[in-house]
N, C-alpha and C positions, 0 to 999 in steps of 0.2 A: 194657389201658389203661383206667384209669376216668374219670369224670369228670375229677378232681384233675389228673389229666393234660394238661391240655387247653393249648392251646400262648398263651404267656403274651401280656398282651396289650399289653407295653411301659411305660415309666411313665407312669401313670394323671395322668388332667386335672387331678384334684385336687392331685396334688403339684404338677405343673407351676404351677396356680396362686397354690399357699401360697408356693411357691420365688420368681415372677415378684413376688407380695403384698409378702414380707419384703424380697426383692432393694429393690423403690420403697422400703420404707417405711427399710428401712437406708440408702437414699439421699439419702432427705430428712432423715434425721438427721446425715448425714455432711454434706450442704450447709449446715443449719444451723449445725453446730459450726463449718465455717469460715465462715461469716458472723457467727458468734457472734467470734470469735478476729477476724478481719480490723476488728471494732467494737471490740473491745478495742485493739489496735493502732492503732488510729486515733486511738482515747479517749490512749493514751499517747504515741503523735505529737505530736500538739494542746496535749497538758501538758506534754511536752520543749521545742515550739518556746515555749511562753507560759512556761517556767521561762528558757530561755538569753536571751529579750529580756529578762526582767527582770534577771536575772545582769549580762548586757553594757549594761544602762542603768544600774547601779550601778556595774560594775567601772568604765565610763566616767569614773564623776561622780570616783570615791574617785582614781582615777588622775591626772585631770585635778589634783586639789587637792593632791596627794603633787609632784605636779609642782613646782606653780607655789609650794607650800611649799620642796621643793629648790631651787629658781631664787632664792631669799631665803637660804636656805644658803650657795650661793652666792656671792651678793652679799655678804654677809658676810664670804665668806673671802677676796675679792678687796679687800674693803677694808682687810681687816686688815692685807694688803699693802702697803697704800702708806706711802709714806716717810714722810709727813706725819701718819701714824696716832697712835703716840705721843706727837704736842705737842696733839690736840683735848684741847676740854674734852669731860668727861662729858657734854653736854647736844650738842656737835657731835655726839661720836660714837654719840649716837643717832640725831639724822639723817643722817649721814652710812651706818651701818651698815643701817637698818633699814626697810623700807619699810611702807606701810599692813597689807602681808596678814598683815605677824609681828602684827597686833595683833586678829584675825581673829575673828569670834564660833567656837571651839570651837577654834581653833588653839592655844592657851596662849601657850608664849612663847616665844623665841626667847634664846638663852645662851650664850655662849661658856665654855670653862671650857679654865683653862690643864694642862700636862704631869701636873699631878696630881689633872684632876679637879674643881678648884676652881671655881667661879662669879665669872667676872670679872666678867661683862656681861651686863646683860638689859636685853631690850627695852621690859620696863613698869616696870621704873625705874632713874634712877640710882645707888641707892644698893642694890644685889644683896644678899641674903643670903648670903655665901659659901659654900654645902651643897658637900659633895665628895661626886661620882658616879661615883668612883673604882674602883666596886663592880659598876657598872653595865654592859650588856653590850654597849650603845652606846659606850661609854667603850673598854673592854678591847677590842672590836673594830678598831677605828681606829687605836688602840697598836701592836694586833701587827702589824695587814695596811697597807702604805700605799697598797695599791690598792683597797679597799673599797669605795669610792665611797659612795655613798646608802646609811647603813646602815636597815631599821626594825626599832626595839629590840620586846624581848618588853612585855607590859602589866605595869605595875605602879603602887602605890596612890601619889598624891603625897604632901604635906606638908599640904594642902588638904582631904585625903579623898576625890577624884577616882582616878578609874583614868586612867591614860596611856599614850602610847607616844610614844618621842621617832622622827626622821629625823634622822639627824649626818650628817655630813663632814667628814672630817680635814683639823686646820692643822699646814703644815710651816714650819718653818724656810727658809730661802734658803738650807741644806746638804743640805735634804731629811730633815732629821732631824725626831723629834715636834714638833709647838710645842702637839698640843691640840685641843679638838674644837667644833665651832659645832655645838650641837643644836636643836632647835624642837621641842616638844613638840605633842601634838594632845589633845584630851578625846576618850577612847570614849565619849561621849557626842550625839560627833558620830555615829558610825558607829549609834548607839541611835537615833538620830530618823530615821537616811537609813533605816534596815531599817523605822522606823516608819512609814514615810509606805506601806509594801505594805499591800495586803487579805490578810493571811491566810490561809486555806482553819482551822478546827483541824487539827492536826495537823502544819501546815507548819513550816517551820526555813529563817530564815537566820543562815549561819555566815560568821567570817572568821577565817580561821587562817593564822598562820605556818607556811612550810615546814618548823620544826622540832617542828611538832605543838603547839604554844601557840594557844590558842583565846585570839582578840582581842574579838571580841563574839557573841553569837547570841540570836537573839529564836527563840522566847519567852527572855527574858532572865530572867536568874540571876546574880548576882553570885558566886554560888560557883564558878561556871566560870571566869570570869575567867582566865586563865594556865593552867587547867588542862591538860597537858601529851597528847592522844592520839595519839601518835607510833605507839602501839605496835593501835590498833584495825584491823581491814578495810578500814572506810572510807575514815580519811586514808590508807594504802597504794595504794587504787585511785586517791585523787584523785593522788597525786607521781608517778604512774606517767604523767601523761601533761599537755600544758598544760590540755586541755580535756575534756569529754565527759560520758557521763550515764551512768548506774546504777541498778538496781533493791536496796536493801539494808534490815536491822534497823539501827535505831540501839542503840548502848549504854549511848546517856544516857537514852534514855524508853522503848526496846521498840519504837518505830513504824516501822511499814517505809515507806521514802518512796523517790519519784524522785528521786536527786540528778542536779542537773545544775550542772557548776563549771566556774570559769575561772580560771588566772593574774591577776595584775594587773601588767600591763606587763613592767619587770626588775626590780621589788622583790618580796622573800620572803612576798607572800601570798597565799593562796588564798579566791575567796568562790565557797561554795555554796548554792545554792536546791533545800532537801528537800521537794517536794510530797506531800503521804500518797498512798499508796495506796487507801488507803478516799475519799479526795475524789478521788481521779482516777477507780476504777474504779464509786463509789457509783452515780452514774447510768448508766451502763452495765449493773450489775448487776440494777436495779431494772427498766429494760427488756428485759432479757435473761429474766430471769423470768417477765413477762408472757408476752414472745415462746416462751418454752419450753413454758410450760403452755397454749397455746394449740396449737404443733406435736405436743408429746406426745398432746393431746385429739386430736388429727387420727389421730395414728399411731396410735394406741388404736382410734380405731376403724373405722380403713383395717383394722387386723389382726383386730377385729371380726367387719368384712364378710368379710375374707379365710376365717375360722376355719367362719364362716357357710355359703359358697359352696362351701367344701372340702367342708364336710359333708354339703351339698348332691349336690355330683357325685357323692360316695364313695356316697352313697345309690344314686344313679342308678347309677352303676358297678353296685355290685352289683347292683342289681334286675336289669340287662342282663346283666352273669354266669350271674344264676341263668336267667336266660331260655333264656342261649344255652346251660347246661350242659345243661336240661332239652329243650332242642329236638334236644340229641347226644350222650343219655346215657337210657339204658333205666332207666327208673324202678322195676324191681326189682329186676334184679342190679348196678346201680351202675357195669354197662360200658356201652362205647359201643356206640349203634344204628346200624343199619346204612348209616343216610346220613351218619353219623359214619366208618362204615366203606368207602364208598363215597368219599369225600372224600379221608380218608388214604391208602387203595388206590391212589387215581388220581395222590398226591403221592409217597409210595415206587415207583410204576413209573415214573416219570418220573427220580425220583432215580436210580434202579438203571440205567435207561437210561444217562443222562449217561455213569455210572461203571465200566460192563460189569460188571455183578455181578449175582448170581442174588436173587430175592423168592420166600419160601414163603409156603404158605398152608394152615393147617389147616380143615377142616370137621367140625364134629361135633356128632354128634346125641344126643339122649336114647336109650336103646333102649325100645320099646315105651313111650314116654311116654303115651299116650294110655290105655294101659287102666288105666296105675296112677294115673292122675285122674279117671279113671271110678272107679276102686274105690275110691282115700284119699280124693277129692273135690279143688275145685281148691286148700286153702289149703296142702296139704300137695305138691299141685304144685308150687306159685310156691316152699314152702319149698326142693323138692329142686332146682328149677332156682337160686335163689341158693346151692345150695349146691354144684353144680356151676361156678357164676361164680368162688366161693371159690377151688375147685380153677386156676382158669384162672390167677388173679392167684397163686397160689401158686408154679407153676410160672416165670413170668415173673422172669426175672434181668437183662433188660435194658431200656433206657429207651425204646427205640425199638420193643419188643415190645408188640402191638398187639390186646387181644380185647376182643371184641365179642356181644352176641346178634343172630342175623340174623332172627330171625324165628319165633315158638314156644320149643318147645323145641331148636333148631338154634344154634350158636355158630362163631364164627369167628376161629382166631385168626393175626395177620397177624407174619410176621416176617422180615421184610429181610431181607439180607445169609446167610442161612444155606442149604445145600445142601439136596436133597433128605433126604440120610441124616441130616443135621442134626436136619431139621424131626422125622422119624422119632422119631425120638428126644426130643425136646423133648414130642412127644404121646407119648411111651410115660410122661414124667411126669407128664401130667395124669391119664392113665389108671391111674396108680398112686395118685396124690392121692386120685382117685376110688375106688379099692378102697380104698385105707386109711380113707377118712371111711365105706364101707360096714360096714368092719371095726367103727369103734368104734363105729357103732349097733347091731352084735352083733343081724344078721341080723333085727332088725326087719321087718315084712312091708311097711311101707311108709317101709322106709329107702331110700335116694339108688339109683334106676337107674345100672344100667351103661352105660358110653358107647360111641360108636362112632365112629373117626376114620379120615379119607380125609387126605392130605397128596398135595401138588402141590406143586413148586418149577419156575421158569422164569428165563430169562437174558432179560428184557424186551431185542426187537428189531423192527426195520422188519417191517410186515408181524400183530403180534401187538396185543392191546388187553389191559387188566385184565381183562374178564370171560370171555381163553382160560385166564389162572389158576383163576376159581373156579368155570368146566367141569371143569377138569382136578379141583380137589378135588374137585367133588359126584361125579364118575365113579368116583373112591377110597373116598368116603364107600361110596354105591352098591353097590361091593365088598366093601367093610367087611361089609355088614349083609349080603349074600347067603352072606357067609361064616361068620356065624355071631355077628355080632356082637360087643361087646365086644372090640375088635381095632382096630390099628391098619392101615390097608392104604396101601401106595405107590402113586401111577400115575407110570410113565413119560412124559414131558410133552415129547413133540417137535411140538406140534401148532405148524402153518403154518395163511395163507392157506388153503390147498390140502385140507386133514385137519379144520376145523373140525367140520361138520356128522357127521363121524366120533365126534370126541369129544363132541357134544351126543347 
């Protein structure tokens, strides 16, 4: 087992604190963005509720005046009714039919027109221009359905030059059959000053449309819109899909994406929505969002900084203390471990073997006649033939828990768990051959690699035994070894107790 070996030392401080570093610094970026998002949300909140009060302060006003416009309708058609209708003069049955609001600033006028259309009666003079609106959709409306009730027609251009839109109500007959329709026209021009009296934002839109997708006014105003039909876009499909609510969308008249927030108006066919832009809603959100980001990213930047810093720091220190601790348990020339490296592990595999009732060998072996062949080659050719006997050790080793050492000179040790005495045998008869084949290829050099000499000992650590009755037992093998001629492998039988110690020292 050499240095590399050495039993690992978990994961290091450094990473822990890059991991703990990024963990915060991904934290505060995740806090931020939903703070980021919860101030958006907020930001759109605020412009939902400040769109639907202005929507429901208009829807209010327009409804109110559709009303009290109907209720003159009305009036009118009740008086058509009376018996006494047909003997007024023309000047009666102006007062009689028509009260102050048919004469209304933006209201236009108020008209009766009989079965086909015709202009009987209007309310700003006696003498009507008979025009037939026989054409009209107000008109054809009331014809077909006699339960219509309040009709509001699509816009269209007067005789004036005005855009319009009339509100009728069917006259019947006392059969219930047609008699004709009481309309009261309004100037879009009206609904042009009520959108006019908002602050704008650029980019905002208010709209009023008919349920059949006829656009009645919208500021920024455009006369070519006028009647233009979007029945068939996104938007007017989200708005008929429900009385009320709000939406983030593009428009298809200008490109701008806006908050719509709309509403019904009462039971009449129209819809008014309030599109706030997007860019006025989220503009100062964003501009503060920016500041705020590039302030946290500076932070995060250099929280990860310090982190990159500190890592580098430890990893440093890490290793210094690696190399420290390789060096305090790792023999500086043959790159195996020394012997308090090998004292250590000895005392951890007897322990383990214990628990497990399993047998721990142990080789010992020695250089043969080291001594004079450094006296003769000198020491540099010493140190080389001992690393090159270390070679042979690590050569031999096939297993991860196989364990060598130098003990001491030219003396080596190598540790191996779990294997029998005949095992261990064996395991040294490879080294021993390692070792003749590296003699081999120096082709008998007079100061190529000594032959070795090994003792092996194997024991079944129990109550009663210590590690140091194992590396008695080797050096007594060793011992044997070299009285026997050296270069050889020798077994000892290893039943030493309590009782046979001082036998086998």
């Amino acid at each position: 087992m050499t240095s590399s070996h050495l039993p690992a030392r978990g994961r290091s401080y450094a990473f822990r604190l890059s991991a703990l570093g990024l963990t915060i610094t991904v934290g505060f970026m995740v806090v931020f963005g939903i703070v980021l998002n919860t101030g958006r949300e907020r930001e759109r909140d605020q412009a939902r509720l400040a769109a639907a009060n202005v929507v429901t302060t208009i829807n209010s006003d327009i409804e109110r005046n559709l009303e009290i416009y109907d209720l003159s309708l009305q009036a009118v058609a009740d008086g058509v009714k009376l018996p006494e209708y047909q003997h007024f003069s023309p000047a009666m049955r102006q007062i009689v039919l028509f009260d102050r609001a048919a004469n209304a600033r933006d209201m236009g006028s108020i008209s009766i027109l009989d079965e086909n259309g015709i202009v009987t009666v209007n309310s700003r003079t006696l003498t009507p221009v008979p025009e037939n609106f026989s054409d009209k959709d107000f008109f054809i409306v009331q014809q077909k359905n006699p339960n219509a009730g309040p009709y509001v027609s699509r816009p269209w251009l007067g005789s004036d030059g005005e855009y319009l839109i009339a509100v009728s109500r069917r006259l019947s007959h006392a059969d219930g059959s047609f008699a004709g329709v009481v309309i009261g026209t309004m100037r879009l021009n009206y609904f042009r000053e009520l959108f006019g009296k908002l602050s704008l934002e650029p980019g905002d839109a208010v709209t009023l449309i008919r349920d059949d997708g006829s656009l009645v006014m919208r500021l920024p105003f455009d006369a070519a819109m006028i009647g233009r039909n979007v029945a068939a876009t996104r938007i007017f499909r989200k708005m008929v899909s429900s009385e009320s609510g709000a939406f983030e969308d593009t428009s298809l008249i200008d490109g701008v994406t806006r908050l719509f927030v709309y509403q019904h108006i009462g039971d009449y066919p129209l819809m008014l929505s309030y599109g706030r832009s997007v860019e006025t809603i989220y503009g100062p959100w964003r501009q503060r969002s920016l500041r705020s980001g590039l302030i946290v990213v500076c932070l995060c930047a250099t929280n990860v900084a310090l982190i990159v810093f500190l890592a580098r720091t430890l990893r440093r220190r890490r290793d210094a203390e690696y190399a420290l601790a390789v060096s305090a348990t790792t023999d500086g020339l043959t790159g195996l471990c020394n012997r308090r490296r090998l004292d250590e592990l000895l005392e951890r595999e007897w322990r383990r073997a214990m628990r497990s009732q399993t047998t721990i060998a142990l080789l010992m072996i020695d250089a043969d006649r080291f001594k004079a062949f450094n006296d003769r080659f000198g020491h540099q050719a010493g140190d080389e033939a001992l690393a090159s006997i270390a070679g042979c050790l690590e050569k031999a080793s096939r297993r991860a828990g196989d364990i060598s050492a130098r003990y001491g000179g030219e003396e080596f040790a190598v540790l191996l768990p779990g294997l029998s005495l005949a095992e261990a045998v064996s395991h040294a008869e490879v080294i021993r051959a390692n070792v003749m084949e590296l003699r081999a290829d120096q082709q008998d050099r007079p100061d190529s690699t000594p032959t070795i000499s090994i003792g092996a000992a194997a024991l079944a650590p129990r109550r009663g035994l210590e590690p140091k009755d194992l590396i008695k037992a080797a050096d007594l093998a060793l011992y044997k070894a070299k009285r026997n001629g050296r270069n050889r492998t020798e077994p000892v039988v290893t039943n030493i107790g309590p009782a046979n110690r001082s036998a086998a020292a």
